[in-house]
N, CA and C of each residue as an Amber inpcrd file, in Angstrom:
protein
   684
 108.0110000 103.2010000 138.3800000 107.0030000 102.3880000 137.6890000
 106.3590000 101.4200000 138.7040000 104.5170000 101.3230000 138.6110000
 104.5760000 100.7790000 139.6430000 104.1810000  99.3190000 139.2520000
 103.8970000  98.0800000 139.9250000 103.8080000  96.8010000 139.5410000
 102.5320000  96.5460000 138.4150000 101.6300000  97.3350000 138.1020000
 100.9280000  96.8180000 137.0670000 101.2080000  97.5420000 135.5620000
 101.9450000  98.7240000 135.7600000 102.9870000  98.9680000 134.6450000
 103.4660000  98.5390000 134.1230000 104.4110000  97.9610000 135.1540000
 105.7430000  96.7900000 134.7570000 105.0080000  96.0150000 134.0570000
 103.9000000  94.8700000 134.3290000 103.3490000  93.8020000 134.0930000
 102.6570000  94.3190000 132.5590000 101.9540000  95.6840000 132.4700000
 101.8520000  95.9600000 130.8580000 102.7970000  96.0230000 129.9320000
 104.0350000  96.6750000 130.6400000 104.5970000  96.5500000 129.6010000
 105.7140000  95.3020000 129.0690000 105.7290000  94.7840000 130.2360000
 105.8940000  93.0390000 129.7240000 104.9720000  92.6260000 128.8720000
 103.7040000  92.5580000 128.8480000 103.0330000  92.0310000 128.2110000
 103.0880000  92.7770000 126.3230000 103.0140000  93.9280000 126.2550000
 103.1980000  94.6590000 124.9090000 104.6580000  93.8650000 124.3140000
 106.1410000  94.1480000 125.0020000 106.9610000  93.0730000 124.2110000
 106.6930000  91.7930000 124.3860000 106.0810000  91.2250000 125.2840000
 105.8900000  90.1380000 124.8330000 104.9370000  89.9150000 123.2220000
 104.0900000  90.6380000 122.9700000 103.0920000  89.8020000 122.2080000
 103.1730000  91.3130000 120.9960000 103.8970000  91.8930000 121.1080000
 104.5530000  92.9680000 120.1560000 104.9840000  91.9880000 118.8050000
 105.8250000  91.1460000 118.8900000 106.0720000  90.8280000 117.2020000
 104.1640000  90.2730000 116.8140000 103.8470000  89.5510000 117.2410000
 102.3690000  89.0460000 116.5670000 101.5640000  90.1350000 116.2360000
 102.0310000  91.3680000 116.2680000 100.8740000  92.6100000 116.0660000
 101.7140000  93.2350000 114.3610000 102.7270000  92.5810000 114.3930000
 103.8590000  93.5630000 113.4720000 103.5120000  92.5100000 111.9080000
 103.1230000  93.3780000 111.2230000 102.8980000  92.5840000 109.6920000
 104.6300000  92.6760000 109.0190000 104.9790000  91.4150000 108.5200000
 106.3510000  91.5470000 108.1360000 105.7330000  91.2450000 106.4940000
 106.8770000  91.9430000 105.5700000 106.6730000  92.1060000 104.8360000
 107.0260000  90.5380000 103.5270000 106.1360000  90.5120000 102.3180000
 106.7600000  89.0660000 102.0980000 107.6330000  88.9430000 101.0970000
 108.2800000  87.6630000 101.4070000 109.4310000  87.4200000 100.1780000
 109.2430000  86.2690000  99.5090000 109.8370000  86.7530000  98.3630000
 109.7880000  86.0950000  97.0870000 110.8010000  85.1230000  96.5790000
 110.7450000  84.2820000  96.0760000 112.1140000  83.4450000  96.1960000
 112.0810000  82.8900000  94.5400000 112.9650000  82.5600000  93.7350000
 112.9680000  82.3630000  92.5470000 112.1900000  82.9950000  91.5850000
 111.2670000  82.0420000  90.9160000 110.4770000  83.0600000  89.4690000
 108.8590000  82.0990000  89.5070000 108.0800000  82.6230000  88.9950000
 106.8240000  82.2480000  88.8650000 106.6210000  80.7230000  88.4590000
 107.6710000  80.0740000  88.0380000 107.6480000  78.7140000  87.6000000
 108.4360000  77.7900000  88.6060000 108.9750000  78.4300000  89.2950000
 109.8250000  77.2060000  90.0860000 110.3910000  78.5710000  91.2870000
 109.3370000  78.5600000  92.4700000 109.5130000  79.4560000  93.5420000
 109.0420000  79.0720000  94.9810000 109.1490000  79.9820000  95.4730000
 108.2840000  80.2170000  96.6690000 108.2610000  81.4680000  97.4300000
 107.3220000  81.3660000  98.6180000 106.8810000  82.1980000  99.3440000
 107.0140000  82.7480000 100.6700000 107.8270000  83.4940000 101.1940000
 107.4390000  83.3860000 102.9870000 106.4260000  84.9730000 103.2380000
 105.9800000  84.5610000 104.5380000 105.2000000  85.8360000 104.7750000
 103.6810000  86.2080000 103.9020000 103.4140000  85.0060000 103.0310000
 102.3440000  85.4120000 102.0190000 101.4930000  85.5420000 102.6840000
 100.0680000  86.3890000 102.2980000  99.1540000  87.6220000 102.1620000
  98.0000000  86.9920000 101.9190000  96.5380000  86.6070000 102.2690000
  95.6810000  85.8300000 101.5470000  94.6340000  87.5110000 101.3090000
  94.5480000  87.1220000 100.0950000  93.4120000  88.2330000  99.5120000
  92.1060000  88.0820000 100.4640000  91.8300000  89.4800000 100.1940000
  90.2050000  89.9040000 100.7100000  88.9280000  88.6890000 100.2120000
  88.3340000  88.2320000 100.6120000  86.9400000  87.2970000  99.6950000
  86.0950000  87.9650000  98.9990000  86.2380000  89.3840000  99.5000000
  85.0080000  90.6760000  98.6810000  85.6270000  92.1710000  98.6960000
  84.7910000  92.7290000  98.1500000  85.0760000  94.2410000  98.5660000
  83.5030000  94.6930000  97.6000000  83.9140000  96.1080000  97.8140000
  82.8010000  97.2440000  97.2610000  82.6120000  96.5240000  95.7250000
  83.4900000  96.2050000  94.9810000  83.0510000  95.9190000  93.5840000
  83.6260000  94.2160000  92.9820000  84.0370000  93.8320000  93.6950000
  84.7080000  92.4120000  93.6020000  84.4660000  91.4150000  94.8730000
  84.9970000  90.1830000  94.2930000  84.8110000  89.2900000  94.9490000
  85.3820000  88.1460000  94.2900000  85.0340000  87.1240000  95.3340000
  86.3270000  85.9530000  95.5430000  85.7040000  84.8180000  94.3020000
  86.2980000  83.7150000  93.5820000  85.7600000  83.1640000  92.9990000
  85.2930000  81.5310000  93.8410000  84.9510000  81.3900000  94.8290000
  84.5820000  80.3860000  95.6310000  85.1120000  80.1220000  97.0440000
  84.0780000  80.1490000  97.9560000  84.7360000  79.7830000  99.2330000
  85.6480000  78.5400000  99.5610000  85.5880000  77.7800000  98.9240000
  86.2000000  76.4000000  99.0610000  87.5400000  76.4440000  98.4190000
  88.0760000  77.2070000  97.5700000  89.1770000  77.2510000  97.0330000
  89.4250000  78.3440000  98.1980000  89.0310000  79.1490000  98.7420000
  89.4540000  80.0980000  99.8720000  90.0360000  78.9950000 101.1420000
  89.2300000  78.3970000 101.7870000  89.0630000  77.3950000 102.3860000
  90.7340000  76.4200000 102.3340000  90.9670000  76.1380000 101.0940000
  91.7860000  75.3570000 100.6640000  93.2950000  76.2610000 100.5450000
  93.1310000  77.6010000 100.7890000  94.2440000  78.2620000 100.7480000
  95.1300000  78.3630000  99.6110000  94.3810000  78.7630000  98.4710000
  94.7960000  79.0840000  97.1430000  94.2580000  80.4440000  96.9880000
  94.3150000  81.2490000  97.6400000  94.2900000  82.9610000  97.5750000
  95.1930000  83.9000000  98.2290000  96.5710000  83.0730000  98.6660000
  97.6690000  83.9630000  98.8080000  98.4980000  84.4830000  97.6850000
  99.0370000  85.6270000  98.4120000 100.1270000  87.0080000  97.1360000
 100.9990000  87.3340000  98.1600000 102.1550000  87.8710000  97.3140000
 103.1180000  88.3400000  97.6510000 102.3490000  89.8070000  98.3750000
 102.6950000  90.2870000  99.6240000 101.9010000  91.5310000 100.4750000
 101.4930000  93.0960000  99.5390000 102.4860000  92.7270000  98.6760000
 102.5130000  94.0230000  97.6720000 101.6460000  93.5500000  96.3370000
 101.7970000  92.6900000  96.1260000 100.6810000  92.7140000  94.8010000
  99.3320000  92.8700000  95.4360000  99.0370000  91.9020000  96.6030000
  97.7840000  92.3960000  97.3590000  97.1210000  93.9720000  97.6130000
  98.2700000  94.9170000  97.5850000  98.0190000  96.1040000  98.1500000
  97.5840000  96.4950000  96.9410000  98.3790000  96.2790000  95.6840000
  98.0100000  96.5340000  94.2170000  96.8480000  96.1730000  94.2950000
  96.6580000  94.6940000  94.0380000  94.9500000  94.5690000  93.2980000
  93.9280000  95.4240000  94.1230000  94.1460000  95.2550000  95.4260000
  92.8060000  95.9770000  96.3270000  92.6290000  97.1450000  96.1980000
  93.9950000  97.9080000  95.9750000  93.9080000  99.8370000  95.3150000
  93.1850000  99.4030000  94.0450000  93.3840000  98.7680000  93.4780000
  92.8830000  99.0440000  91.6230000  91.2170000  98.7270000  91.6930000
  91.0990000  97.7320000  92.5300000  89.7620000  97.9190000  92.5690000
  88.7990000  99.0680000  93.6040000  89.8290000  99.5400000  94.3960000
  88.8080000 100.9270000  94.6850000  89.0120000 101.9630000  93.8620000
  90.1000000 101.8460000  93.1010000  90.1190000 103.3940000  92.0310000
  88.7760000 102.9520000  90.9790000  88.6160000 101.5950000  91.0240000
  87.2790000 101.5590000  89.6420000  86.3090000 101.8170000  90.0620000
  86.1070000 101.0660000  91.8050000  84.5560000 101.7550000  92.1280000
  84.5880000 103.0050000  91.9400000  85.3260000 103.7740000  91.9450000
  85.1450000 105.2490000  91.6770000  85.0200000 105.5690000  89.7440000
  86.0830000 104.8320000  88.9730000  85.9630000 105.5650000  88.0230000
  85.0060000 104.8420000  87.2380000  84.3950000 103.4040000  87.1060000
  83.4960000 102.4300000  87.1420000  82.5910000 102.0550000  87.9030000
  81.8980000 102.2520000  89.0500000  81.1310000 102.4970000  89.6680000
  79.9030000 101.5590000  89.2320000  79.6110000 100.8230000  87.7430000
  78.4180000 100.0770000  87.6150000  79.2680000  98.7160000  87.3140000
  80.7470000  98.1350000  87.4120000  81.3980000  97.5960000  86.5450000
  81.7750000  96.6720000  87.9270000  81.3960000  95.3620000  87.9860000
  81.6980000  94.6130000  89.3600000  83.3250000  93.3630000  88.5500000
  84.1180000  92.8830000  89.6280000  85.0000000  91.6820000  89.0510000
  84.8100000  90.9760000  90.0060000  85.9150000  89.5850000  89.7770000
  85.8040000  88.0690000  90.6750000  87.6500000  88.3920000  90.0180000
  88.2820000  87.7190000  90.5050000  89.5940000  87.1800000  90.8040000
  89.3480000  85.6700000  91.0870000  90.7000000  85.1880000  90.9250000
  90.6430000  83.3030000  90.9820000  91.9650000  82.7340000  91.8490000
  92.6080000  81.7310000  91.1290000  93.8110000  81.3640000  91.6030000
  94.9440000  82.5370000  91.7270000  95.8040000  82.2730000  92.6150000
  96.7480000  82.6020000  92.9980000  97.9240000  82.2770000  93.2730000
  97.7590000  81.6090000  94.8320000  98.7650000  80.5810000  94.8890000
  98.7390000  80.6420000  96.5910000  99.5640000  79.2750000  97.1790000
  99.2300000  79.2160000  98.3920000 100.0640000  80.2140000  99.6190000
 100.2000000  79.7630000 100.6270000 100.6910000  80.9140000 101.1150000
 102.1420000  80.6550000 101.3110000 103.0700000  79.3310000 101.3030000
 104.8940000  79.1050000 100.9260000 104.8720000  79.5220000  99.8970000
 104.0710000  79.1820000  98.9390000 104.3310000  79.2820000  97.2120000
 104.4790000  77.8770000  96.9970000 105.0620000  77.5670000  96.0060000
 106.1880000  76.7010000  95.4580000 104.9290000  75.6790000  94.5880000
 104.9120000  74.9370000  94.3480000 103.9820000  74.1110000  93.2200000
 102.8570000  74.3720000  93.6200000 101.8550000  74.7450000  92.5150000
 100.6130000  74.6220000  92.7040000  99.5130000  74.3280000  91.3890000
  99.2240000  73.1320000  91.5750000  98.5400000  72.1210000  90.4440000
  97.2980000  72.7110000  90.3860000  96.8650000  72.7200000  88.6710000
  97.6570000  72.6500000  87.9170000  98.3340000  73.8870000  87.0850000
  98.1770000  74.5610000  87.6050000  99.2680000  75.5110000  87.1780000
 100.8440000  74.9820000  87.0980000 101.2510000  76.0770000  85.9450000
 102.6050000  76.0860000  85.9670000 103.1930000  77.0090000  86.3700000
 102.8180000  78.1120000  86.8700000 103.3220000  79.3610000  87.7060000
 102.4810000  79.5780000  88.8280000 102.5770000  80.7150000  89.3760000
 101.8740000  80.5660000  90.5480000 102.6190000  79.9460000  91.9190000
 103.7360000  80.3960000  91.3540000 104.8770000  79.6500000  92.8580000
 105.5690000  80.6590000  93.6610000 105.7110000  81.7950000  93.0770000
 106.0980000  82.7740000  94.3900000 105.3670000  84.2840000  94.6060000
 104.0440000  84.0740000  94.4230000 103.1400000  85.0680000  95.2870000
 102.8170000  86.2190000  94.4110000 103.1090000  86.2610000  92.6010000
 103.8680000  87.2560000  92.1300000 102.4950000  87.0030000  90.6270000
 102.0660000  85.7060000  90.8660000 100.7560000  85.1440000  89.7210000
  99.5290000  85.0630000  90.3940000  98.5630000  86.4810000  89.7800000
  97.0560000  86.2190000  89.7520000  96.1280000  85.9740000  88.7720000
  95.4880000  85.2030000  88.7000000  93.8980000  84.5520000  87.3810000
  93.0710000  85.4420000  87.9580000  92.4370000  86.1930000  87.5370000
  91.1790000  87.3820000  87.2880000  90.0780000  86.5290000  85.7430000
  88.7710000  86.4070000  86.4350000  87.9440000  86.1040000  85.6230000
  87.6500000  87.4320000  84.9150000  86.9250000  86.8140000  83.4650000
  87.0980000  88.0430000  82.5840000  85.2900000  88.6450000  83.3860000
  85.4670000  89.7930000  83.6310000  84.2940000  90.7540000  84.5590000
  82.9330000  90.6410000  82.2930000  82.1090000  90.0670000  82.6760000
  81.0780000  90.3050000  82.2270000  79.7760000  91.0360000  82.4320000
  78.7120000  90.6000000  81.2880000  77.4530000  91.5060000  81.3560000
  76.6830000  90.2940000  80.9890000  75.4850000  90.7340000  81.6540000
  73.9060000  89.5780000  81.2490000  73.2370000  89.8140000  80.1110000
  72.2390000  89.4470000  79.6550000  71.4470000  89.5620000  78.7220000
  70.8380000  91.1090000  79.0280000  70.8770000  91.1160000  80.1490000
  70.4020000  92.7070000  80.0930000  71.2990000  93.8750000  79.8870000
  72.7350000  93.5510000  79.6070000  73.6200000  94.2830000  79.3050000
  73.9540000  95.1090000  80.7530000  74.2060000  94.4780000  81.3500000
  74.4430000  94.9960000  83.1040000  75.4600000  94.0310000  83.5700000
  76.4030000  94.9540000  84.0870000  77.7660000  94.2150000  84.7930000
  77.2450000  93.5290000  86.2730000  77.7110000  91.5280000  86.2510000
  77.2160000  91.2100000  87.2300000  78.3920000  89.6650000  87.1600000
  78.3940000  88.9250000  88.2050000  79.3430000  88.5000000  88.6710000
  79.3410000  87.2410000  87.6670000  80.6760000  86.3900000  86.9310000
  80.1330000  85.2430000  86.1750000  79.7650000  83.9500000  87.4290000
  78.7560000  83.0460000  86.8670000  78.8060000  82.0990000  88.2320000
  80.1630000  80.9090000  87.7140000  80.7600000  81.0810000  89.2490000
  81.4890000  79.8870000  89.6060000  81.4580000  79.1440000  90.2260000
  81.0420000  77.6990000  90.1580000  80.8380000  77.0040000  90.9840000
  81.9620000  75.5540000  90.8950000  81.9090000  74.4760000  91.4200000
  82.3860000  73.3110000  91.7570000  82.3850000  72.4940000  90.2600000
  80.9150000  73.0380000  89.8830000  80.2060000  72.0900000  88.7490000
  80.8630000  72.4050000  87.4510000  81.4160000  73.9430000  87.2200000
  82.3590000  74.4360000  86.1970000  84.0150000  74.5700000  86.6000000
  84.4280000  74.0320000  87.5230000  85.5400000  74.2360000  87.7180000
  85.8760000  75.4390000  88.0950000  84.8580000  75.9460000  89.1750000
  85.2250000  77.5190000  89.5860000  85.5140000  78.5290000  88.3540000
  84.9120000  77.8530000  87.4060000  84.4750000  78.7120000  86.0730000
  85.9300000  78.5160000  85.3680000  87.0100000  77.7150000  85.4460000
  87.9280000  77.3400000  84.5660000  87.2560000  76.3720000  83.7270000
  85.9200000  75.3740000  83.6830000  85.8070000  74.6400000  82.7000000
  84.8210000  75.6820000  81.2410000  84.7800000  77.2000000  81.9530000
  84.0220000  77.7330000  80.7550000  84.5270000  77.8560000  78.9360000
  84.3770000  78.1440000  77.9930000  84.8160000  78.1650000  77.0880000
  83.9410000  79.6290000  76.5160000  84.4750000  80.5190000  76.3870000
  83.5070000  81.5560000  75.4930000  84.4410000  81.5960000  74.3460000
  83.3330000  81.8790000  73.1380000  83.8470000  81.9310000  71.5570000
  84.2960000  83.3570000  71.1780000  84.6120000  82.8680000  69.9680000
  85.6090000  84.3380000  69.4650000  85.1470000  85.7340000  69.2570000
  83.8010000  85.6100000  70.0910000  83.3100000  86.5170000  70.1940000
  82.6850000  87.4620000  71.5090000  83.8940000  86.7130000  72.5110000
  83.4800000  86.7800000  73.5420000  82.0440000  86.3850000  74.6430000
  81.1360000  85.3250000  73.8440000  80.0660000  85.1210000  73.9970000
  79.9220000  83.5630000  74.7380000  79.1290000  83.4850000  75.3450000
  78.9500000  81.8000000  76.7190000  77.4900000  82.5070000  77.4650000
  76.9620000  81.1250000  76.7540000  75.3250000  81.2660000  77.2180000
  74.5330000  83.0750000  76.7830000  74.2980000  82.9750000  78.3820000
  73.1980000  84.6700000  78.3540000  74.6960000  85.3950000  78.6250000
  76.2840000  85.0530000  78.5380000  76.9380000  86.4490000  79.2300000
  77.5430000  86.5480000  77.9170000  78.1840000  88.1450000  77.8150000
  79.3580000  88.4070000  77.2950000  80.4220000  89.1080000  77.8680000
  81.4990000  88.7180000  77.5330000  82.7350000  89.3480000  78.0760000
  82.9210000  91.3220000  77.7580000  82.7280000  91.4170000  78.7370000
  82.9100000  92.8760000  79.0030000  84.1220000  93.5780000  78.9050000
  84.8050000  94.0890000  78.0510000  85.7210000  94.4660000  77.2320000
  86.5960000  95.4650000  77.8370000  85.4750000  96.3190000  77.3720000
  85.6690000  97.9100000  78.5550000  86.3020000  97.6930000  79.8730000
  85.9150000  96.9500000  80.5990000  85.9140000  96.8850000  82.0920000
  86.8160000  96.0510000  82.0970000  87.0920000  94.8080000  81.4190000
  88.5050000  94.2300000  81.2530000  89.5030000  95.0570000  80.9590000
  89.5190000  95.7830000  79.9760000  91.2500000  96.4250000  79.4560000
  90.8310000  98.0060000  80.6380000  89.6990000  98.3590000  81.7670000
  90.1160000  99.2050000  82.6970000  90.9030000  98.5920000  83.9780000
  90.4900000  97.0540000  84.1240000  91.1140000  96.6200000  85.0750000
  92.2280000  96.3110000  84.6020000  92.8040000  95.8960000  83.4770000
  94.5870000  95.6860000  83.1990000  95.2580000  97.0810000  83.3100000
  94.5460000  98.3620000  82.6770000  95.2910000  99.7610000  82.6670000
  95.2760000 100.0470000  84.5840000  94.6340000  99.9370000  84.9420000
  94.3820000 100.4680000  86.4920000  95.6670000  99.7940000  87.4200000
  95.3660000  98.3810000  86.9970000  96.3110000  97.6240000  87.7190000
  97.8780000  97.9830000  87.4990000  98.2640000  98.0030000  86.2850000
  99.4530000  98.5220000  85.6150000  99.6720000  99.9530000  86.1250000
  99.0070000 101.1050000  86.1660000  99.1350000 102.2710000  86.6590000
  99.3060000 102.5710000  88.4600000  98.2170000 101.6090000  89.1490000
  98.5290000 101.1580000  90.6610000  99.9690000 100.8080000  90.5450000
 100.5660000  99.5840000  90.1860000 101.6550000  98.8090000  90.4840000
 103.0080000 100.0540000  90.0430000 102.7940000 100.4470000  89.0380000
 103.9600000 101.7010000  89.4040000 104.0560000 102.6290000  90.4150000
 103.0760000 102.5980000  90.4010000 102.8270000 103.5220000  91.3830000
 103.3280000 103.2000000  93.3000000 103.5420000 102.1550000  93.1260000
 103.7850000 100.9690000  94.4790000 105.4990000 100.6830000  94.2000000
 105.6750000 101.3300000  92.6950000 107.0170000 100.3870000  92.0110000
 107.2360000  99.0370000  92.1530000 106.0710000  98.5960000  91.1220000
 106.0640000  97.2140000  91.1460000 106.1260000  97.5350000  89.1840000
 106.3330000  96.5510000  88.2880000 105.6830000  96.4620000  87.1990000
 105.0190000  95.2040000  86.9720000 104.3040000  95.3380000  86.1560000
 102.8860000  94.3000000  85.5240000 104.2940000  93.6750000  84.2860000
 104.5000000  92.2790000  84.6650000 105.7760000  91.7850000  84.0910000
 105.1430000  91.4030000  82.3390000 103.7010000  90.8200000  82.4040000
 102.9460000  90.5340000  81.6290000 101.6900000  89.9610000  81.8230000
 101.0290000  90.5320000  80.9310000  99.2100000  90.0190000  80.9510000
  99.2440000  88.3220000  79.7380000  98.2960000  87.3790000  80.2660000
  98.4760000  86.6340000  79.1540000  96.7720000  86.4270000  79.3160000
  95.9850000  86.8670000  77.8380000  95.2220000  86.7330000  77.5110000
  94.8040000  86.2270000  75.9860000  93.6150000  85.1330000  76.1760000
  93.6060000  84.5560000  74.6240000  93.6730000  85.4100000  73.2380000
  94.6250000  84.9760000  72.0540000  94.8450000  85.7770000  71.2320000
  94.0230000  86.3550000  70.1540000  92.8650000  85.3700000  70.1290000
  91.7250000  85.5290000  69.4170000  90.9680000  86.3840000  70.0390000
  91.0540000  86.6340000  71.1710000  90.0610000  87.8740000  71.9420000
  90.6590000  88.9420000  71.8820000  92.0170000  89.1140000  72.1330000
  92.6730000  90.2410000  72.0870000  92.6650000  91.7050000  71.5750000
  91.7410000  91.3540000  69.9330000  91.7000000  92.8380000  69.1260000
  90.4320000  93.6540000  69.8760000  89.7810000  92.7640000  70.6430000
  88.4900000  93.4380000  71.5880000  88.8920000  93.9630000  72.6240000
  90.2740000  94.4150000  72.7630000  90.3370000  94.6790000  74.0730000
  91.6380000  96.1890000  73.4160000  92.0450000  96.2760000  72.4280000
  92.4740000  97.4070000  71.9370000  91.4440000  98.1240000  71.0240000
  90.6440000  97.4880000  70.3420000  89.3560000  98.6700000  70.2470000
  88.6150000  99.0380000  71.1770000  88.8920000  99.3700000  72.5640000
  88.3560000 100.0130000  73.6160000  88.7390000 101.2040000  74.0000000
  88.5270000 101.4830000  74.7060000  89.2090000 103.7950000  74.7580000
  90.1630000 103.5680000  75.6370000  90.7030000 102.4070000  76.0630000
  92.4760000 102.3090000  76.8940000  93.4940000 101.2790000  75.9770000
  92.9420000 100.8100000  74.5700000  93.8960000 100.3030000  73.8260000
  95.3380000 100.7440000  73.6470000  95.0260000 102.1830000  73.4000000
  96.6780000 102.7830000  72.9970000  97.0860000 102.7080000  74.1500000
  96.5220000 102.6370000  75.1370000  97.4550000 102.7460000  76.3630000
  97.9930000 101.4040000  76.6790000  96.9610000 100.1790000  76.2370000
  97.8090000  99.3310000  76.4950000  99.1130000  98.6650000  75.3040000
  98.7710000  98.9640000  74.2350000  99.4610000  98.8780000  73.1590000
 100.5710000  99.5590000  73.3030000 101.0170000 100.4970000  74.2150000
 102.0340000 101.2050000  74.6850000 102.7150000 101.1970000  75.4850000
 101.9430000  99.9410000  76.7850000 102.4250000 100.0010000  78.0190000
 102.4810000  98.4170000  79.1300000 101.9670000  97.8130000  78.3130000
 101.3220000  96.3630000  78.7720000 101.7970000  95.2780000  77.8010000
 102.1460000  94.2480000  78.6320000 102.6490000  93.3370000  77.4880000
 101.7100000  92.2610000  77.2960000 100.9810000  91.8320000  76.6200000
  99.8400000  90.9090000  76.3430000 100.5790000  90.2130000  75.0300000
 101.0230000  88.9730000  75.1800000 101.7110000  88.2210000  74.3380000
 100.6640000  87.2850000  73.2990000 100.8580000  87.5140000  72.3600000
 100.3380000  87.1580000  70.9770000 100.2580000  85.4040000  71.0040000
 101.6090000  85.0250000  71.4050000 101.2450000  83.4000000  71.6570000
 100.9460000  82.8880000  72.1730000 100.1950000  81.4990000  71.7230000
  98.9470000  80.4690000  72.3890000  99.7850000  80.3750000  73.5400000
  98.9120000  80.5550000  74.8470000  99.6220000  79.5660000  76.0200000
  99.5020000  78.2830000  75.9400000  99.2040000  77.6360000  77.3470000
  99.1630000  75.5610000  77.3780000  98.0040000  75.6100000  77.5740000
  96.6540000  76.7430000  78.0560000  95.2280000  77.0350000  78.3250000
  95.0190000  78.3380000  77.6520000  93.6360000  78.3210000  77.1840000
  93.1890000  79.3570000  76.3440000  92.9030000  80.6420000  77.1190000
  93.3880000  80.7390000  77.9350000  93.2660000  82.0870000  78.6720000
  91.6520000  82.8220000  78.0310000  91.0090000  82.6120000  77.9560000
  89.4100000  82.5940000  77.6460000  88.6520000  83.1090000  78.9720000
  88.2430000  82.5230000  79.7570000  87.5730000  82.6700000  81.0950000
  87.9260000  83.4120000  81.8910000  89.5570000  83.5170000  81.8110000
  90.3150000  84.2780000  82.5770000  91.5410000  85.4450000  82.2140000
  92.1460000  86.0880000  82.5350000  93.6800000  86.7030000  81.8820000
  94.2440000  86.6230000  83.6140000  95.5200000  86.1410000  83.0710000
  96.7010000  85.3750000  83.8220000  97.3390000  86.8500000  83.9620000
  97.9440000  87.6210000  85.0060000  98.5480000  88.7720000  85.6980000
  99.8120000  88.1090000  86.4090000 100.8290000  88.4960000  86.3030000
 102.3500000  87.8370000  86.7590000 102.7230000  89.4760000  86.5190000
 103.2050000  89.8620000  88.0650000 103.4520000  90.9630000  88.5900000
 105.5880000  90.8860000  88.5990000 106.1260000  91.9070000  88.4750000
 107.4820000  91.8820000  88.5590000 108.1250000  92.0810000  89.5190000
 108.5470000  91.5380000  90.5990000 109.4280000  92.3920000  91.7600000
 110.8990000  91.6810000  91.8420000 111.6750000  92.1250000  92.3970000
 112.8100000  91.6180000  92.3600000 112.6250000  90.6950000  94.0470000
 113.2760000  89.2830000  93.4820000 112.9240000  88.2410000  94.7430000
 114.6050000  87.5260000  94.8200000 114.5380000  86.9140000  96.1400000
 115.4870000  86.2450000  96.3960000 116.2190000  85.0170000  95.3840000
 116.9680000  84.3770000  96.0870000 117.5040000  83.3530000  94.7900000
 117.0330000  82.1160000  95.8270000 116.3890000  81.1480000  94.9550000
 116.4080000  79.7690000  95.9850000 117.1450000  78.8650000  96.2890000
């Protein structure tokens, strides 16, 4: 070997672990956890996108490495099987985990907020606005009819992104531990053509949370994590 060999391949172990993605861990439960190794989501892709740079910025868009791999598959299986049907995603959690205000979960990499994917007055799937001024669209309120201003909540494309996601995550052997979405919206989302599937396969709990899950549905993914 001759001397600038040597000197490469010093250099490869040297700077060999910083190239190596380690995988992340989970530590307690969604209410009282944390994180090592966390994952910060994509800001965009082909059919989604981030719900504000400044909450990006602020480092409230980390996941456990495997739910990440989940959401980002589920949204390229829709550009394909949805193709006119765009989403936004929200909170998460930071990249240790462990408290993150004001949430009450969202502590070990394992809780994502997905805004509910709407349509305009023209009946065309397009992004809801989030800004600073609505609370990154947590101060919205839509009525029991899924309705706020010119949008409505897009139904279809909601209960394809809970079936997709749920079908990805087995598929990864993860399970979708539970969906929590408002209960008054709920019967709009089993009269859609993936109801029985979720009525069969998804747990969407009937009782009020501490927030009306309205604007958003709350995703808390299952993996088995450390003890803290």
């Amino acid at each position: 070997m001759n001397y600038f060999s040597f000197l490469l391949v010093i250099f490869l172990v040297a700077h060999s672990g910083s190239s190596i993605a380690r995988d992340s861990i989970c530590y307690g439960s969604t209410k009282k956890g944390k994180l090592e190794y966390g994952v910060k989501l994509p800001d965009k892709g082909t059919n989604f996108i981030s719900y504000g740079s400044f909450p990006e910025l602020s480092n409230r868009t980390y996941v456990h490495n495997k739910v990440k791999d989940i959401i980002v598959r589920a949204y390229n299986n829709l550009a394909s099987t949805r193709p006119d049907s765009v989403y936004k995603y929200a909170e998460t959690g930071f990249k240790q985990g462990g408290h993150f205000p004001p949430h009450i979960t969202h502590q070990n990499g394992l809780s994502v907020d997905f805004m509910v994917p709407v349509k305009n007055h023209n009946n065309v799937s397009t992004y809801f606005p989030t800004t600073q001024s609505n609370r990154y669209g947590y101060n919205v309120e839509f009525d029991k009819h899924g309705k706020y201003k010119n949008y409505s909540i897009d139904f279809e494309a909601l209960a394809a992104h809970i079936v997709t996601l749920d079908k990805v995550a087995k598929n990864h052997g993860v399970q979708l531990w539970r969906v929590l979405f408002s209960p008054d919206l709920q019967d709009n989302l089993y009269k859609t053509s993936y109801g029985n599937y979720l009525k069969n396969n998804v747990i969407i709990p009937k009782k009020e949370s501490w927030v009306r899950h309205d604007e958003h549905y709350h995703v808390d993914f299952s993996l088995k994590c450390e003890k803290l």
